[in-house]
C-alpha positions as a Markdown table, in Angstrom:
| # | Residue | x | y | z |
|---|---|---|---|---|
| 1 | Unk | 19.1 | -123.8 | 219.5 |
| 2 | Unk | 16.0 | -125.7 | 219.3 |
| 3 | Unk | 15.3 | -128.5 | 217.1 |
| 4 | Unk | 13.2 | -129.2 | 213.8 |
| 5 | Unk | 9.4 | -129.3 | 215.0 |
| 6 | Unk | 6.1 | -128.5 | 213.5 |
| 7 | Unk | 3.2 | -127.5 | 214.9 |
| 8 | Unk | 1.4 | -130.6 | 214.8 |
| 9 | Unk | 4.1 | -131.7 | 218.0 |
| 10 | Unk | 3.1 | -128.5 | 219.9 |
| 11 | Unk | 0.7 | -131.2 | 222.4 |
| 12 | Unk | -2.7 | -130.0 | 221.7 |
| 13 | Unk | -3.2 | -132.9 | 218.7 |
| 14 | Unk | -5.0 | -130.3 | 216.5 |
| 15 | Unk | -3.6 | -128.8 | 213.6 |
| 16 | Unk | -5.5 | -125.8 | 212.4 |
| 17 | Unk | -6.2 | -126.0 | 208.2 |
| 18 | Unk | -4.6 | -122.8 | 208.0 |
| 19 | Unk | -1.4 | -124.4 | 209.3 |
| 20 | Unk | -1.4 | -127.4 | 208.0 |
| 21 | Unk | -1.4 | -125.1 | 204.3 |
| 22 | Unk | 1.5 | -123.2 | 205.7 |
| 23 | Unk | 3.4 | -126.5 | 206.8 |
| 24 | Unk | 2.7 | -128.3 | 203.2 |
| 25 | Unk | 3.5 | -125.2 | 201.6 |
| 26 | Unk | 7.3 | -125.2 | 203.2 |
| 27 | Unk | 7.6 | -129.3 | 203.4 |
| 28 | Unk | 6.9 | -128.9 | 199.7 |
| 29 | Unk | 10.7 | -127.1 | 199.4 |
| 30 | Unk | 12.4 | -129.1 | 202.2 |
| 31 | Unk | 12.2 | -131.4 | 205.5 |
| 32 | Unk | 14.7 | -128.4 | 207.1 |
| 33 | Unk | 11.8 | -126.2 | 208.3 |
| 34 | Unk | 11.0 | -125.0 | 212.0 |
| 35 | Unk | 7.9 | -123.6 | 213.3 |
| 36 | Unk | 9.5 | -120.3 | 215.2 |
| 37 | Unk | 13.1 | -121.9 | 215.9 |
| 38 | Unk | 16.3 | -122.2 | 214.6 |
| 39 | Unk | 18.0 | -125.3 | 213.2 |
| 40 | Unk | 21.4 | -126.4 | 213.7 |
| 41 | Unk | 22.3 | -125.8 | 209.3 |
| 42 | Unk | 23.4 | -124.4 | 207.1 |
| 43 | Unk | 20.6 | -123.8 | 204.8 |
| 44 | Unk | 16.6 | -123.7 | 206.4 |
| 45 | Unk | 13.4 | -122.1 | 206.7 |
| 46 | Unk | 11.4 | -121.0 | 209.7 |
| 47 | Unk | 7.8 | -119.9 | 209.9 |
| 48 | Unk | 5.3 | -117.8 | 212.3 |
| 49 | Unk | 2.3 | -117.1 | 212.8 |
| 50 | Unk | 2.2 | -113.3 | 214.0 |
| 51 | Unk | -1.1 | -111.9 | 214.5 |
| 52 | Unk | -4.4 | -111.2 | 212.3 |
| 53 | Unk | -5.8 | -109.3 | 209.2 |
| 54 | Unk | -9.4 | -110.0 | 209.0 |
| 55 | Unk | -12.3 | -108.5 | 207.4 |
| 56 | Unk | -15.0 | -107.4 | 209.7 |
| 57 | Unk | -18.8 | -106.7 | 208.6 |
| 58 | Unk | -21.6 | -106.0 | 211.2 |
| 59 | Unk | -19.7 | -106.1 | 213.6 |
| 60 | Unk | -17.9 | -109.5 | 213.3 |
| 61 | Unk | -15.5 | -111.3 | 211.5 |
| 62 | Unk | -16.5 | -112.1 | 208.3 |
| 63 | Unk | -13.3 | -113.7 | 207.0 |
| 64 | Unk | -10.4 | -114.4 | 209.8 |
| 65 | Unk | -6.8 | -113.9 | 208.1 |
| 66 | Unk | -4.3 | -115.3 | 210.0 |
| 67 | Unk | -0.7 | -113.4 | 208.8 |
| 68 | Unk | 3.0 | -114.5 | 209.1 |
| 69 | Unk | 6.1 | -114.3 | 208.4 |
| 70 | Unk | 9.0 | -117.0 | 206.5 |
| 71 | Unk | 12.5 | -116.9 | 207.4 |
| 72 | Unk | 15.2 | -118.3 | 204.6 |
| 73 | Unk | 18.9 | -119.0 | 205.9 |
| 74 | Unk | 21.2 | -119.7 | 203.2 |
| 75 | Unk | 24.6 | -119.9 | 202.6 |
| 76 | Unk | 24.1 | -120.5 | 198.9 |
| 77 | Unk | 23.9 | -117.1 | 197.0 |
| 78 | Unk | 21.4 | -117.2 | 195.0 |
| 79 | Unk | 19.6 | -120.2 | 197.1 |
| 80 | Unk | 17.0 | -121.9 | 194.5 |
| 81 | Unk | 14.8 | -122.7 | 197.5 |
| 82 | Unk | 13.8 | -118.9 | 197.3 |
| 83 | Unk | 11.8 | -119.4 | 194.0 |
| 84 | Unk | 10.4 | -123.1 | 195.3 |
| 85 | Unk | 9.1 | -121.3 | 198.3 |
| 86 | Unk | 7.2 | -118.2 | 196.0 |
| 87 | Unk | 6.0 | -121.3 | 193.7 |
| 88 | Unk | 4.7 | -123.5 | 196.7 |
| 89 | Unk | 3.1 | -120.3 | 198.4 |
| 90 | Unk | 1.2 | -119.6 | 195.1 |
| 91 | Unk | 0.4 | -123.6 | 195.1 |
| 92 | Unk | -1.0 | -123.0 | 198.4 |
| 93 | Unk | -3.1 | -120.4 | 197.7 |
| 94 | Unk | -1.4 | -118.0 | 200.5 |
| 95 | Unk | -0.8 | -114.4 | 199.5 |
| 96 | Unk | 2.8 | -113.3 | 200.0 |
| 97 | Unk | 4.9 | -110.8 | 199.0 |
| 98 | Unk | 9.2 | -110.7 | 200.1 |
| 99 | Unk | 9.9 | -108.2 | 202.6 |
| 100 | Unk | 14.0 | -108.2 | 202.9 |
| 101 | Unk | 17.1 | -110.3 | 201.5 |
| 102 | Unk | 20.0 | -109.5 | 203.2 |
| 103 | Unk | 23.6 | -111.0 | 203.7 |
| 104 | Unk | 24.4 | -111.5 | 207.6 |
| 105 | Unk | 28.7 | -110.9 | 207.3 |
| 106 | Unk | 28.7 | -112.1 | 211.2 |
| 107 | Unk | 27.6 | -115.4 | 210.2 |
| 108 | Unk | 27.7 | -115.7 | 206.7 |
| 109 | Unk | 24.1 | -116.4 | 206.0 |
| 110 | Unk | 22.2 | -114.9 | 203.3 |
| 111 | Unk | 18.4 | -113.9 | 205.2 |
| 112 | Unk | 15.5 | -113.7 | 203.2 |
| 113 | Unk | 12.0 | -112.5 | 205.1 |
| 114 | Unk | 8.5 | -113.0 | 203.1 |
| 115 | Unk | 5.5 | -112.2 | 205.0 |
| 116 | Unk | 2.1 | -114.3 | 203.8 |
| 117 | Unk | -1.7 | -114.2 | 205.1 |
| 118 | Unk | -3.9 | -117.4 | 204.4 |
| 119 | Unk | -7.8 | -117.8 | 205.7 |
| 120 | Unk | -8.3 | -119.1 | 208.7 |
């Protein structure tokens, strides 16, 4: 189990804007979010960046895309942070779209997955 960081405290004192969007997006739900781990709760989000979707034009990269992935783990059926975390995505200006919500019986946790791009 790892515990609550961003990526601001990953040592290289640089915060990329496209981040720093993604992090305000989720700290505008809740202070229980993790960049790629989980937390010791019973109710949390955790983000990642996972690779790239950008638009290339003569030969370069015209517009870099960064894309990701946002975990909810709820107990709470029905968890209101679901439609806070759509209406701070839209907020943010990062495209999403919700890939899965699924109940995990071996540990009782409701799992919802969106995955989101934002400009780099």
């Amino acid at each position: 189990m790892s515990k609550k960081r961003n990526v601001s405290d990953s040592g290289t004192g640089r915060t990329p804007l496209w981040a720093q969007r993604i992090i305000a997006a989720h700290l505008a739900v809740t202070d229980a979010v993790s960049h790629g781990g989980r937390i010791q709760s019973d109710r949390y989000l955790v983000w990642q960046e996972d690779g790239a979707n950008d638009f290339e034009a003569g030969g370069i990269h015209a517009e870099k895309v960064v894309t990701g992935s946002t975990d909810l783990f709820t107990k709470q059926e029905f968890d209101p942070w679901r439609d806070e975390l759509e209406a701070a995505f839209d907020a943010a200006e990062v495209v999403w779209s919700l890939n899965s919500c699924q109940f995990e019986e071996e540990t009782g946790f409701w799992h919802y997955e969106w995955d989101w791009e934002v400009f780099a």
